[in-house]
DRENMARVEX-7353 format. One record per atom (N, C-alpha, C): residue in three letters; x, y, z. Coordinates in steps of 0.02 Angstrom, whole numbers, padded with zeros to 5 digits, always signed. Layout:
# DRENMARVEX-7353
ALAXYZ/...
***
This chain:
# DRENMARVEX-7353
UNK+00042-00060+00000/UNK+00000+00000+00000/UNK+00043+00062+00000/UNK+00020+00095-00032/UNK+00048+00167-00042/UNK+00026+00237-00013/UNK+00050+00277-00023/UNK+00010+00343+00019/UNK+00017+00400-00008/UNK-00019+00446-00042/UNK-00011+00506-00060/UNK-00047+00568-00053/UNK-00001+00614-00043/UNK-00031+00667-00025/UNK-00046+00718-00086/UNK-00074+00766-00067/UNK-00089+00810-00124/UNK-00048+00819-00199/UNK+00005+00850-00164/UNK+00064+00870-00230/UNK+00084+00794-00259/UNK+00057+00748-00251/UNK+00091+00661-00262/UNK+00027+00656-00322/UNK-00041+00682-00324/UNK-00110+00661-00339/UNK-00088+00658-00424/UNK-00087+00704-00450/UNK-00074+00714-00527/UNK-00030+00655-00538/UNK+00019+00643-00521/UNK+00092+00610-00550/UNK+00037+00536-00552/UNK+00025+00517-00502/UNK-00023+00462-00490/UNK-00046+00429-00546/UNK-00102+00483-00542/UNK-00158+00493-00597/UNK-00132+00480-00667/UNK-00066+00513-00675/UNK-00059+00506-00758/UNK-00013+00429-00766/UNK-00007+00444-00707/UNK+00051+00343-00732/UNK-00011+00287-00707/UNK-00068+00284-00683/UNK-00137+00255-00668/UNK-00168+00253-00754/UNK-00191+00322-00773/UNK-00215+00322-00813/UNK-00196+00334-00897/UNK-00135+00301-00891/UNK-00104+00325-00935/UNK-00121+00295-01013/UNK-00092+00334-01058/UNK-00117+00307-01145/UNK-00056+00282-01153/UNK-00055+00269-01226/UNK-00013+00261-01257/UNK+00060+00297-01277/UNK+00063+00375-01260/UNK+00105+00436-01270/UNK+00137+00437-01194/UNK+00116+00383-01151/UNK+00138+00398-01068/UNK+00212+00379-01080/UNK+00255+00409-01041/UNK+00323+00387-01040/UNK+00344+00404-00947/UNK+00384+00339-00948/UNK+00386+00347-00882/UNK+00460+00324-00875/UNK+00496+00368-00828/UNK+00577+00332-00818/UNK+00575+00281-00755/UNK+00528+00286-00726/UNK+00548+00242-00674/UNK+00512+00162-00703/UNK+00471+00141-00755/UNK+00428+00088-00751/UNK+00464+00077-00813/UNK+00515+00020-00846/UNK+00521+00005-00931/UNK+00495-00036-00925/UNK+00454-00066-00890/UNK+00400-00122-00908/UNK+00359-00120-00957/UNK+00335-00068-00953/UNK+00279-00045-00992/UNK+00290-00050-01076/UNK+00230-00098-01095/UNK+00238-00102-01156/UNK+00170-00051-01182/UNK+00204+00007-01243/UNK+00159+00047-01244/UNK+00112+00025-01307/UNK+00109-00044-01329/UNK+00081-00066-01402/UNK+00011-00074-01367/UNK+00008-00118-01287/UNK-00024-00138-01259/UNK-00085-00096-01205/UNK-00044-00046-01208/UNK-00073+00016-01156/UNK-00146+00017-01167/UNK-00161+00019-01253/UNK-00255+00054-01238/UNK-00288-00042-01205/UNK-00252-00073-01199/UNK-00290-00143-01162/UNK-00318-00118-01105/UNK-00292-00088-01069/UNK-00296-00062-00997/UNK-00373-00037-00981/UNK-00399-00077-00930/UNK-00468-00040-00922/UNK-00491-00039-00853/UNK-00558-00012-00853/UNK-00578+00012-00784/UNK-00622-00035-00747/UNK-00614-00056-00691/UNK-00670-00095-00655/UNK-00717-00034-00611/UNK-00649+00007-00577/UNK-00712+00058-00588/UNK-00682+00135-00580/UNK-00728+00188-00610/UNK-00697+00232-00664/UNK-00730+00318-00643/UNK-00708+00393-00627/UNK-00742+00420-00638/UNK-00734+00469-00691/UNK-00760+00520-00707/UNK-00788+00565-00759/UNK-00716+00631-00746/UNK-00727+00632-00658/UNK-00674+00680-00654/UNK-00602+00685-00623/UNK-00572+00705-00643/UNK-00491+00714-00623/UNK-00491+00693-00554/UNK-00439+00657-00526/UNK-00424+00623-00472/UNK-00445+00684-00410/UNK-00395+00742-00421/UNK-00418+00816-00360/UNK-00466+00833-00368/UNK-00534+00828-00452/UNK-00587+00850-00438/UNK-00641+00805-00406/UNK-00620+00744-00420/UNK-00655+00705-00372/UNK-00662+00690-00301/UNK-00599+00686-00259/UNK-00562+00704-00208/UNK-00579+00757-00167/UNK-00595+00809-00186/UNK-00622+00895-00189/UNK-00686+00877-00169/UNK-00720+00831-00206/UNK-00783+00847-00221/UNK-00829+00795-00146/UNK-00792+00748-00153/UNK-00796+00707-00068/UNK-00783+00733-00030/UNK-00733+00764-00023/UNK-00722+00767+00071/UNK-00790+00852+00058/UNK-00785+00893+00026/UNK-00845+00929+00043/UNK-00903+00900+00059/UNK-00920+00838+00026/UNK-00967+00811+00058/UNK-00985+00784+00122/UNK-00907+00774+00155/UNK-00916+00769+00218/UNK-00915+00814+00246/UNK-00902+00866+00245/UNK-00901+00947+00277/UNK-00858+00924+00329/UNK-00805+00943+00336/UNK-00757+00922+00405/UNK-00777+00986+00445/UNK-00764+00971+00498/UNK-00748+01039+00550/UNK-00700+01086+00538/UNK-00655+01034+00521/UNK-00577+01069+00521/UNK-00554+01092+00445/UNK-00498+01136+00421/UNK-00486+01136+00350/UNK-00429+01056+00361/UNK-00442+01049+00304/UNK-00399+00978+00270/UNK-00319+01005+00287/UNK-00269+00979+00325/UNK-00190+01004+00313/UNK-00167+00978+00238/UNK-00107+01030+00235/UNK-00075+00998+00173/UNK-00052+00949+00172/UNK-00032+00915+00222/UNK+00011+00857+00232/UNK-00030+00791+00244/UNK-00097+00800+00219/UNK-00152+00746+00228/UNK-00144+00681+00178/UNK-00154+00654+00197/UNK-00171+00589+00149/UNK-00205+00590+00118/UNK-00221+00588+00054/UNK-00299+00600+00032/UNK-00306+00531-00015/UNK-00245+00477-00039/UNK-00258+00428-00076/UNK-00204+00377-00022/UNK-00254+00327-00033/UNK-00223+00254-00011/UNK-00209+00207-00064/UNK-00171+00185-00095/UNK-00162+00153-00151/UNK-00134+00072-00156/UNK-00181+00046-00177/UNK-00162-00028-00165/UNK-00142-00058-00247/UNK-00095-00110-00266/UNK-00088-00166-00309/UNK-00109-00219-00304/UNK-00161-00257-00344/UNK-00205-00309-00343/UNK-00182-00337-00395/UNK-00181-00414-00378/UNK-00151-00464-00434/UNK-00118-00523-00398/UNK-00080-00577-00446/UNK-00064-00623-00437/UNK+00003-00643-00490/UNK+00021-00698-00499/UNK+00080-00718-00527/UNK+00065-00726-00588/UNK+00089-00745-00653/UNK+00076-00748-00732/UNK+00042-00817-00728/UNK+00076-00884-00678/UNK+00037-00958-00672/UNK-00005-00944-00635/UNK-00041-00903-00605/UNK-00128-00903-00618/UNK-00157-00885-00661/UNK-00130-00828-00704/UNK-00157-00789-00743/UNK-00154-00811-00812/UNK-00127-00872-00823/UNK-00133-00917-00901/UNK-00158-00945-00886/UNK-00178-00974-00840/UNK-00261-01021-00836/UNK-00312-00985-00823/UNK-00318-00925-00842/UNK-00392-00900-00848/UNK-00405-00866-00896/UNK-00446-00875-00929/UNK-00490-00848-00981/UNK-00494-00755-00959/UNK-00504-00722-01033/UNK-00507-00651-00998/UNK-00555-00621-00973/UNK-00630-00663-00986/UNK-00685-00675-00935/UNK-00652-00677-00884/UNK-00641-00728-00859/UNK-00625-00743-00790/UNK-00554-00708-00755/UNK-00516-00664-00798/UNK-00480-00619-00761/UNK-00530-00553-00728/UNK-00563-00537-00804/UNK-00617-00485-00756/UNK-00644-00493-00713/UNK-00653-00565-00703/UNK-00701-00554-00670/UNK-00677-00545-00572/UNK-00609-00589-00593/UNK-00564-00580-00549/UNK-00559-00523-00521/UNK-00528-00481-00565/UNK-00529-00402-00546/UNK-00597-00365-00512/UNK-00654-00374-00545/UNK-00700-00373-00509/UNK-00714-00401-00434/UNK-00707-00454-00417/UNK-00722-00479-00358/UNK-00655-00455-00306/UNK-00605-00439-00342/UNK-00558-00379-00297/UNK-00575-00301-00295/UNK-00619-00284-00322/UNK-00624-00214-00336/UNK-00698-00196-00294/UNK-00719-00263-00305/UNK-00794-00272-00247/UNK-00789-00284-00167/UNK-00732-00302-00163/UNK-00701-00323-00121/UNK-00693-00258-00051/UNK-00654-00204-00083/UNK-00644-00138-00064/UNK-00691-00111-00050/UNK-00764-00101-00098/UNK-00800-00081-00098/UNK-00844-00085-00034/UNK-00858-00145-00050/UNK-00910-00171+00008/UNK-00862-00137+00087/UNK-00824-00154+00094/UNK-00777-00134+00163/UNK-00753-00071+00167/UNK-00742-00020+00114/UNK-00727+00068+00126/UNK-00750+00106+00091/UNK-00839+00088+00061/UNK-00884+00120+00031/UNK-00860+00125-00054/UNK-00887+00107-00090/UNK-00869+00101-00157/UNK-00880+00189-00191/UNK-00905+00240-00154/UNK-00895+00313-00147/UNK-00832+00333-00130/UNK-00804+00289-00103/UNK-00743+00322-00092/UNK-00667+00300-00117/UNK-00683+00250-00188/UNK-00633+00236-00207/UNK-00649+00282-00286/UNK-00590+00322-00304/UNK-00570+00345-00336/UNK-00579+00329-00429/UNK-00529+00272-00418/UNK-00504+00222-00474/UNK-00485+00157-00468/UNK-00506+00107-00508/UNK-00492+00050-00495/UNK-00470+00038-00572/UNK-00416+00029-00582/UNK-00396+00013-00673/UNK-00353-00025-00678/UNK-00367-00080-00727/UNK-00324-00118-00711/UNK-00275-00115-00781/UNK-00194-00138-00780/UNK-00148-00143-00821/UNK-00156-00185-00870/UNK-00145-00194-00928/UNK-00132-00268-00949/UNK-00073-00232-00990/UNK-00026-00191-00974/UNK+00025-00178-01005/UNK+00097-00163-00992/UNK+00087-00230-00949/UNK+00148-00243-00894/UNK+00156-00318-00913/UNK+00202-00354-00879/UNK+00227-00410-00852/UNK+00171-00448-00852/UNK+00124-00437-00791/UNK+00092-00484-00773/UNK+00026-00428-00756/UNK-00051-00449-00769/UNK-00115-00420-00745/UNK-00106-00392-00717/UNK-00129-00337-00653/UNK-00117-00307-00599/UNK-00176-00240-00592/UNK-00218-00247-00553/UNK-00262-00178-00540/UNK-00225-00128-00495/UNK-00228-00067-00500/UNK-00217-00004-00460/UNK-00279+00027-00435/UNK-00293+00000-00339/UNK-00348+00041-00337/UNK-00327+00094-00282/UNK-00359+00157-00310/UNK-00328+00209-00269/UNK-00411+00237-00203/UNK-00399+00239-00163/UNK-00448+00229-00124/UNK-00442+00311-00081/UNK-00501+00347-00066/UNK-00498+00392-00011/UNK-00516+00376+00047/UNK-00472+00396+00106/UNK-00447+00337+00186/UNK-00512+00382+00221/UNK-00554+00365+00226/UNK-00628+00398+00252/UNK-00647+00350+00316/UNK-00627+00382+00368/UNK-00672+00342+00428/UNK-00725+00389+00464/UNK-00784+00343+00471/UNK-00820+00369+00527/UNK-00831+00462+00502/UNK-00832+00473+00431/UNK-00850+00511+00402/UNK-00799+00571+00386/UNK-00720+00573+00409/UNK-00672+00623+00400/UNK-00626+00585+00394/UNK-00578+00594+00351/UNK-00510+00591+00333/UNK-00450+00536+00379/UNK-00447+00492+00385/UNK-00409+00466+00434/UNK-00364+00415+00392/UNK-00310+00429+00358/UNK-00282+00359+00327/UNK-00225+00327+00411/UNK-00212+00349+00449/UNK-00174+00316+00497/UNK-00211+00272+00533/UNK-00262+00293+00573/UNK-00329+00243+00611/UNK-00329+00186+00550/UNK-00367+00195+00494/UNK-00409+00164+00456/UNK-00353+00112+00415/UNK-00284+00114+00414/UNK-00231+00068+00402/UNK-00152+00035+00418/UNK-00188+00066+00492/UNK-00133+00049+00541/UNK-00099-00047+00551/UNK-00076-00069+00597/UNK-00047-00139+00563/UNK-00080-00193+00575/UNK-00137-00192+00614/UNK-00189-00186+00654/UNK-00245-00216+00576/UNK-00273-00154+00569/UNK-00312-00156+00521/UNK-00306-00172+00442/UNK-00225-00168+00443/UNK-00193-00202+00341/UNK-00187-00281+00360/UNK-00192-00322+00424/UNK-00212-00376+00428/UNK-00275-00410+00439/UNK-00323-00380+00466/UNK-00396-00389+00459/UNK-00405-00385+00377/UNK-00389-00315+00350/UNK-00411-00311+00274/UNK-00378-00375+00244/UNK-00314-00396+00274/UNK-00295-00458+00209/UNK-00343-00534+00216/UNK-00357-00532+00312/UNK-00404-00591+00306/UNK-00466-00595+00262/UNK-00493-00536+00271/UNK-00564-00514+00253/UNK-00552-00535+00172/UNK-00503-00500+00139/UNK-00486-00503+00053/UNK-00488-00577+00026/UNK-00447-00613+00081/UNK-00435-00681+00080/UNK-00512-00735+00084/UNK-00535-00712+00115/UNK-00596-00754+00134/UNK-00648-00732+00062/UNK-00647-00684+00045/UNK-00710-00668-00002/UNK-00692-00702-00077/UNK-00600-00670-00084/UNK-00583-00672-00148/UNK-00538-00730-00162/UNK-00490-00741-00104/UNK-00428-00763-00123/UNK-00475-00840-00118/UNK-00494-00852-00069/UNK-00523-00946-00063/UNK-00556-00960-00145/UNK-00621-00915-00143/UNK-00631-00924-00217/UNK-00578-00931-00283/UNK-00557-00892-00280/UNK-00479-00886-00347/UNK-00420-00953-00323/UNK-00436-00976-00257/UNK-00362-01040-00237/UNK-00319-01010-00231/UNK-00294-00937-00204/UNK-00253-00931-00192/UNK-00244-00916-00105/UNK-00160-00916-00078/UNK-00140-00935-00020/UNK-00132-00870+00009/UNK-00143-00874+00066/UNK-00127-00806+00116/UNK-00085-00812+00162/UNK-00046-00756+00134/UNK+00015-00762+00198/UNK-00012-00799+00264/UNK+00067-00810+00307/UNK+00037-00834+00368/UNK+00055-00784+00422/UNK-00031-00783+00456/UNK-00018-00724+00489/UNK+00025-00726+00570/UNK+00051-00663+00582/UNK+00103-00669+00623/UNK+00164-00655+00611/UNK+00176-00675+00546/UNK+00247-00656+00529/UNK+00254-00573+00490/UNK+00306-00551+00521/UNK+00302-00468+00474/UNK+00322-00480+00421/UNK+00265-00421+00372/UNK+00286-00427+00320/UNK+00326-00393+00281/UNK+00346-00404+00224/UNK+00391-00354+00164/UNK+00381-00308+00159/UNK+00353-00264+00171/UNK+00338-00196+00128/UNK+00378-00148+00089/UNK+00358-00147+00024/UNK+00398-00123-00033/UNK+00355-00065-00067/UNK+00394-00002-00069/UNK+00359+00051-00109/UNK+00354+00024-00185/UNK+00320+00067-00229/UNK+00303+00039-00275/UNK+00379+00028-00329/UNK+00429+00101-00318/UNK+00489+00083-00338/UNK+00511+00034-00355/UNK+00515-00010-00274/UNK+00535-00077-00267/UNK+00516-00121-00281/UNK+00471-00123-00278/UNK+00415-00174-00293/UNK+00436-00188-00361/UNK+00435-00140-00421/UNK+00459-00144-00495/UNK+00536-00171-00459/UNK+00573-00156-00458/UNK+00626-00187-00469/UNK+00649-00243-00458/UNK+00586-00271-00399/UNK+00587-00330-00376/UNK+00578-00375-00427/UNK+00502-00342-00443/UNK+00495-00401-00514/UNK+00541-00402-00576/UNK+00584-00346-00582/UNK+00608-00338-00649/UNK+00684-00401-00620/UNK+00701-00408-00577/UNK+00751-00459-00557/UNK+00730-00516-00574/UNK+00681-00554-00539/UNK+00632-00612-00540/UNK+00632-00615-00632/UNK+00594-00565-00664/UNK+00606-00602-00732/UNK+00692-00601-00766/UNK+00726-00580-00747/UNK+00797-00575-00771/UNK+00803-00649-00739/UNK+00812-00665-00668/UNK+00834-00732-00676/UNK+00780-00785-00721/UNK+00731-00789-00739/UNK+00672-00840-00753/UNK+00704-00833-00833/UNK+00704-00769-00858/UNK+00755-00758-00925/UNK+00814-00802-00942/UNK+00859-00792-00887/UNK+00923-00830-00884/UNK+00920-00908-00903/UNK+00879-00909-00836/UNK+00867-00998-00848/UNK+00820-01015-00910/UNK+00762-00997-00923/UNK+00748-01023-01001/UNK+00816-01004-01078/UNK+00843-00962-01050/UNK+00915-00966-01098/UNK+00960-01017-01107/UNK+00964-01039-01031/UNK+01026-01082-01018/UNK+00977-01178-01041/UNK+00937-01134-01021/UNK+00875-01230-01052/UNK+00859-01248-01122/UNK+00855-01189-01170/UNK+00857-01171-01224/UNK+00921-01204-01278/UNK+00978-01175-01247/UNK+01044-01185-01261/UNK+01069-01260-01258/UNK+01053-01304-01172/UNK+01066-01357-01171/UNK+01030-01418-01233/UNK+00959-01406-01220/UNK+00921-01427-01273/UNK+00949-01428-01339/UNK+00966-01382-01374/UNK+00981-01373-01435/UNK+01073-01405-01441/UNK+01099-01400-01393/UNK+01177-01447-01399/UNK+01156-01509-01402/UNK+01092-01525-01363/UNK+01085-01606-01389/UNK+01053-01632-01412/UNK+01006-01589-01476/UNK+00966-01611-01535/UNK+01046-01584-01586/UNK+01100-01584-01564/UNK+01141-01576-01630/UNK+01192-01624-01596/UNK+01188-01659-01551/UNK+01230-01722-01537/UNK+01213-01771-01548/UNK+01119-01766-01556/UNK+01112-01827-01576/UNK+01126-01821-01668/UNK+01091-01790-01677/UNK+01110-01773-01774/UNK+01173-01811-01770/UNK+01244-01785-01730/UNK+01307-01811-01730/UNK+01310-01882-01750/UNK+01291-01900-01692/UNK+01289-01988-01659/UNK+01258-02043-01717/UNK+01217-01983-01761/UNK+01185-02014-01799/UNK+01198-02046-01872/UNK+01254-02007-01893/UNK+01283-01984-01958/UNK+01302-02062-01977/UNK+01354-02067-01922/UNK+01387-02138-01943/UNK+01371-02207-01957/UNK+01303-02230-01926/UNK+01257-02268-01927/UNK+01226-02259-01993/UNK+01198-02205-02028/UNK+01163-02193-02060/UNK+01199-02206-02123/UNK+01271-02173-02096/UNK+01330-02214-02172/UNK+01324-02253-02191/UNK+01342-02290-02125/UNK+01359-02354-02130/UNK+01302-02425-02156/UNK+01219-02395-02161/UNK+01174-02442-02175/UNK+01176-02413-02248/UNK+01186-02351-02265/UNK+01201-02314-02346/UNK+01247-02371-02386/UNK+01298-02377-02352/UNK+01356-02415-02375/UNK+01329-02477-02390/UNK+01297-02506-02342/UNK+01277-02598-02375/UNK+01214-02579-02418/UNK+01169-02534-02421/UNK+01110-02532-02459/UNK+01163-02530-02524/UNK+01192-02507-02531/UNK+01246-02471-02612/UNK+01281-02556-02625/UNK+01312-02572-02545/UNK+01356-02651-02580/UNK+01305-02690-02609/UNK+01243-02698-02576/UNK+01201-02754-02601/UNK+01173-02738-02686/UNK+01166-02701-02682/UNK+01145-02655-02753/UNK+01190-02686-02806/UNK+01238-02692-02788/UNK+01315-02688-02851/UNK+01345-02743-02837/UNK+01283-02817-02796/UNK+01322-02875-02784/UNK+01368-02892-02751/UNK+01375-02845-02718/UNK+01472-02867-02672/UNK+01421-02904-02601/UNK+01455-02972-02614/UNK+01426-02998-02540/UNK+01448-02968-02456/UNK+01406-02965-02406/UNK+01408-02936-02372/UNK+01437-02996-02304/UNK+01494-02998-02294/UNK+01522-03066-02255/UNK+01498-03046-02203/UNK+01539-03100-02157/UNK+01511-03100-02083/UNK+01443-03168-02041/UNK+01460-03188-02009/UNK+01400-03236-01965/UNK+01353-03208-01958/UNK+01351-03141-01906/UNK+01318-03122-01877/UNK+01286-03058-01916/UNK+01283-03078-01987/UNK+01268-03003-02038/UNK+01191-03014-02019/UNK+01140-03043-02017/UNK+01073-03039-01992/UNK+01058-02986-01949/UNK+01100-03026-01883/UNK+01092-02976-01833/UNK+01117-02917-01829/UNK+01156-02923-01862/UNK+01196-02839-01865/UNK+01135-02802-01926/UNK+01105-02818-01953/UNK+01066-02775-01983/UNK+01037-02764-01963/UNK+00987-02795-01924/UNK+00944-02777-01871/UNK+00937-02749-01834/UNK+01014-02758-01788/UNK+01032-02705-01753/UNK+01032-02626-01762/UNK+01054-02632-01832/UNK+01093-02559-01864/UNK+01015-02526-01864/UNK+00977-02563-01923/UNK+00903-02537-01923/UNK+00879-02509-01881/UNK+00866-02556-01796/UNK+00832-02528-01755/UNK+00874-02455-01733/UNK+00917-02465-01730/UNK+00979-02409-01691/UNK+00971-02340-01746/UNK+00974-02355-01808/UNK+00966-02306-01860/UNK+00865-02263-01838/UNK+00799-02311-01823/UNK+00758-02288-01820/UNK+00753-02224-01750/UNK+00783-02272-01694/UNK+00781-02246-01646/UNK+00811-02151-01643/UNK+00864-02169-01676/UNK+00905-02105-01691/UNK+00858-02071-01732/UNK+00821-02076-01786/UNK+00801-02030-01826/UNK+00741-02004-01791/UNK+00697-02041-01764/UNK+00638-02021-01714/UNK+00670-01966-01684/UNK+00722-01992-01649/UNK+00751-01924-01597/UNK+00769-01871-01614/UNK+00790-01864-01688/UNK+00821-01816-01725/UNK+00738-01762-01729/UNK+00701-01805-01757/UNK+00629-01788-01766/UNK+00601-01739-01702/UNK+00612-01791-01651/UNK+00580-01740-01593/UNK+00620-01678-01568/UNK+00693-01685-01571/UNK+00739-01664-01539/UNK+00715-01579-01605/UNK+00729-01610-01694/UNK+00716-01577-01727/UNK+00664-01495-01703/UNK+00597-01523-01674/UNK+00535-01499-01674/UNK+00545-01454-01605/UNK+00604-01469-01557/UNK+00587-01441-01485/UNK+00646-01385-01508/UNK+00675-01420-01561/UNK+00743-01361-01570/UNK+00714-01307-01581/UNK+00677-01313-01633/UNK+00617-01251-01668/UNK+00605-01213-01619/UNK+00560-01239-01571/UNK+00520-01214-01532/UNK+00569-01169-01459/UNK+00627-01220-01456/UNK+00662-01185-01409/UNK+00692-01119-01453/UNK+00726-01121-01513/UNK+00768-01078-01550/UNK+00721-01016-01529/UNK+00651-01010-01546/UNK+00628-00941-01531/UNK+00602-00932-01447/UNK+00622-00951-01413/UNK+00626-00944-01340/UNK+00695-00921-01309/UNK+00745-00947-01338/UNK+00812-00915-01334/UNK+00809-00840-01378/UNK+00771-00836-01432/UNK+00784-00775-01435/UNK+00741-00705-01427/UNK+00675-00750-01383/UNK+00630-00703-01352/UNK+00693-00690-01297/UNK+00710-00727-01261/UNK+00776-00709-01204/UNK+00823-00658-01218/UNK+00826-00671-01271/UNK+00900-00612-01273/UNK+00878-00556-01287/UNK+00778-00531-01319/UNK+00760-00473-01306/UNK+00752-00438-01245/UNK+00721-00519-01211/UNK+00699-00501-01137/UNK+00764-00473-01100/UNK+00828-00508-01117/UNK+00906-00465-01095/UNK+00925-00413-01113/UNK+00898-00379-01177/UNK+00904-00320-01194/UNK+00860-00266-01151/UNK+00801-00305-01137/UNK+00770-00258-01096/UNK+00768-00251-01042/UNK+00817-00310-01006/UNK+00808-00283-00943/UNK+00902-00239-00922/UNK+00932-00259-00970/UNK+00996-00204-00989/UNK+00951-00115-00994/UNK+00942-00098-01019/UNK+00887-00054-00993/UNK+00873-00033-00938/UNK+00838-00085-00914/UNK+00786-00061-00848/UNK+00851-00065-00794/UNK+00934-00099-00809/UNK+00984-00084-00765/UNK+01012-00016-00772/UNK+01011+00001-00822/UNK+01049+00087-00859/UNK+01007+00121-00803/UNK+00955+00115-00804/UNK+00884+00166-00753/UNK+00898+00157-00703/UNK+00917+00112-00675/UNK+00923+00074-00591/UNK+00983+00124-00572/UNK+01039+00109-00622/UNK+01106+00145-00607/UNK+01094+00225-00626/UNK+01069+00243-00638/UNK+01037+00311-00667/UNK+01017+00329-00575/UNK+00976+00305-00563/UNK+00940+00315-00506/UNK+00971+00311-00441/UNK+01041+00246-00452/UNK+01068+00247-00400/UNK+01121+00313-00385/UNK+01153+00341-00432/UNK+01173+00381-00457/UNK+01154+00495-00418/UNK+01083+00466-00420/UNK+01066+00544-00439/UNK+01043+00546-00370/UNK+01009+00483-00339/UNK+00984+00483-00260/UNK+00994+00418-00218/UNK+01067+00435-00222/UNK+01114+00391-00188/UNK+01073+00357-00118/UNK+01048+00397-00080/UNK+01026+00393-00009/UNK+00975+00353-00022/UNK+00907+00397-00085/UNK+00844+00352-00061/UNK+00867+00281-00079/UNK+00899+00291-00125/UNK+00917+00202-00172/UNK+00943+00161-00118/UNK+00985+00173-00053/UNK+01009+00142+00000/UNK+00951+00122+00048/UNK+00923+00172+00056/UNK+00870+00157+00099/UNK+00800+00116+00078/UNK+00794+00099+00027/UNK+00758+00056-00041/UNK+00768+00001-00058/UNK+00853-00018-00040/UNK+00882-00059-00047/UNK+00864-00108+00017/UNK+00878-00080+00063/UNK+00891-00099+00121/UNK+00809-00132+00140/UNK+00759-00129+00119/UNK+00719-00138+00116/UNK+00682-00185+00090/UNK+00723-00204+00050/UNK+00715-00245-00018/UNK+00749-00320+00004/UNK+00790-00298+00045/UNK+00852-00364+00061/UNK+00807-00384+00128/UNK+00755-00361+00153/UNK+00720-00389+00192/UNK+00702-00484+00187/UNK+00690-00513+00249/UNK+00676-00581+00227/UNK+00597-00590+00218/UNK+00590-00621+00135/UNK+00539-00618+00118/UNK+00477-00682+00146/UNK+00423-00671+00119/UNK+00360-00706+00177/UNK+00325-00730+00102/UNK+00290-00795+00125/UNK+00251-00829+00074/UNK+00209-00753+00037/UNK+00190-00788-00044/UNK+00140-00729-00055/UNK+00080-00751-00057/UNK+00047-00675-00035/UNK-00009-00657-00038/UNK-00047-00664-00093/UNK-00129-00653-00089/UNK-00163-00622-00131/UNK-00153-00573-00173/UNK-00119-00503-00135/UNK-00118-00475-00125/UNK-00049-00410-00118/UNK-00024-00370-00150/UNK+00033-00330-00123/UNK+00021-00270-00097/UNK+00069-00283-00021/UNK+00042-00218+00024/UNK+00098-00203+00022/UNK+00103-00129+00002/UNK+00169-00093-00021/UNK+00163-00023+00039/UNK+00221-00015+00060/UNK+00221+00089+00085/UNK+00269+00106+00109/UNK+00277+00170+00084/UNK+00357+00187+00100/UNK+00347+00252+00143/UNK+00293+00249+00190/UNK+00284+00308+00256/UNK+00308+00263+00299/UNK+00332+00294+00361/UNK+00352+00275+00446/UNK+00291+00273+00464/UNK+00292+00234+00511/UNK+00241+00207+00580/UNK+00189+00238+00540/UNK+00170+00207+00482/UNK+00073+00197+00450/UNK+00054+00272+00451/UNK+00098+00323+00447/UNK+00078+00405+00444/UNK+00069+00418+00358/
***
């Protein structure tokens, strides 16, 4: 979970709602072919501050609003890519839905902002940005203290996650919390190694659909050679010439089958090795940015870091992200 205050609202908004022309230095995930995929579970008419504006007047506070208020709570909803290829894109919506209903029912569906979900990333993922409304005024500290982001994960768990099969942390243990920064970089690691290894599986594969080709050659001569002697009469000596043909035959079929299969996975691996070496180009990239970043804000990147090297906890439903002290 995330937290933003006023001057944070816009920046939000345009990397939430972004088109196709969005450019962002901190996210190279983003594939912008894919961007207009992106849609709303749920959506309004006006600008994040005019909407925002337009609630809390409705609650009429006593007090004026400080600048330093919270006015968005921002959550990431989703799951791993192996849930998300076994479902139909029915049944991702609908997914998203029963997370977006989820909120609703529990912090008034008036008071969530935006709920939109990506499909122009990595993996699915909704952004719902929520206004922290208790008991009718402004409270994001009460209303998501550590207290209450574990009630919300049981509660999420019981409605959404049992239905969907997925696992909920176990409670008791502290958890990760990663700003959204991190969070990207987290995942952009995770696919660099998953990259690596389909490279290195790719590669092995293909050394030994061309060892067997190898293995194969000589055999294949060598039954060439007596098909040609018998042809041109030259008797073929030996006792055991029966069995040795037999032999050769079966040994020659076996090999060519394998050539066959070995043939067909080569194919199939050859363009997986070189989806990899795009996927290495791009995440060469998303390192230039990292070092860019480490670079210009030496400190936050340490303190981000340090954060990151935390020991991690089964996953969730769910990612609860924030980079405020003590839930302020």
């Amino acid at each position: 979970m995330d937290k933003y205050h006023r001057d944070a609202v816009i920046g939000i908004e345009r990397e939430n709602e972004r088109d196709e022309n969005y450019i962002s230095k901190k996210n190279p995930q983003i594939d912008h072919a894919r961007t207009p995929n992106n849609y709303h579970i749920i959506g309004r008419s006006e600008t994040y501050l005019s909407y925002i504006d337009k609630r809390i007047k409705e609650l009429a506070p006593k007090r004026k609003i400080k600048d330093d208020a919270v006015l968005i709570n921002s959550f990431i909803l989703g799951s791993d890519g192996e849930f998300f290829s076994g479902l139909s894109e029915e049944q991702q919506k609908e997914f998203f839905r029963d997370c977006a209903m989820c909120f609703a029912e529990r912090y008034g569906e008036e008071n969530i902002i935006s709920a939109i979900v990506h499909m122009d990333e990595t993996n699915p993922h909704m952004h719902l940005n929520l206004i922290p409304v208790l008991n009718g005024r402004l409270c994001s500290k009460q209303l998501f203290d550590r207290k209450a982001l574990r009630e919300l994960q049981t509660d999420f768990h019981e409605k959404v996650g049992k239905k969907w099969g997925l696992q909920r942390g176990k409670i008791g243990i502290k958890a990760e919390h990663l700003d959204t920064v991190a969070f990207k970089l987290k995942k952009m690691k995770e696919e660099a190694v998953t990259a690596i290894m389909q490279q290195n599986e790719a590669k092995a594969t293909i050394a030994e659909a061309e060892q067997a080709q190898k293995a194969a050659k000589p055999v294949k001569a060598l039954l060439e050679d007596y098909e040609k002697a018998k042809s041109d009469n030259i008797p073929f000596s030996g006792k055991k010439k029966d069995e040795q043909i037999i032999a050769l035959r079966t040994k020659n079929e076996q090999l060519q089958r394998e050539i066959e299969i070995r043939g067909h996975d080569q194919s199939d691996l050859f363009k997986q090795l070189q989806e990899a070496k795009k996927t290495d180009s791009r995440k060469e990239t998303a390192y230039k940015i990292v070092t860019d970043m480490m670079s210009t804000y030496p400190d936050e990147f340490d303190a981000l870091l340090q954060k990151s090297r935390k020991k991690e906890n089964p996953p969730t439903p769910f990612k609860s992200n924030t980079n405020d002290k003590d839930g302020k």
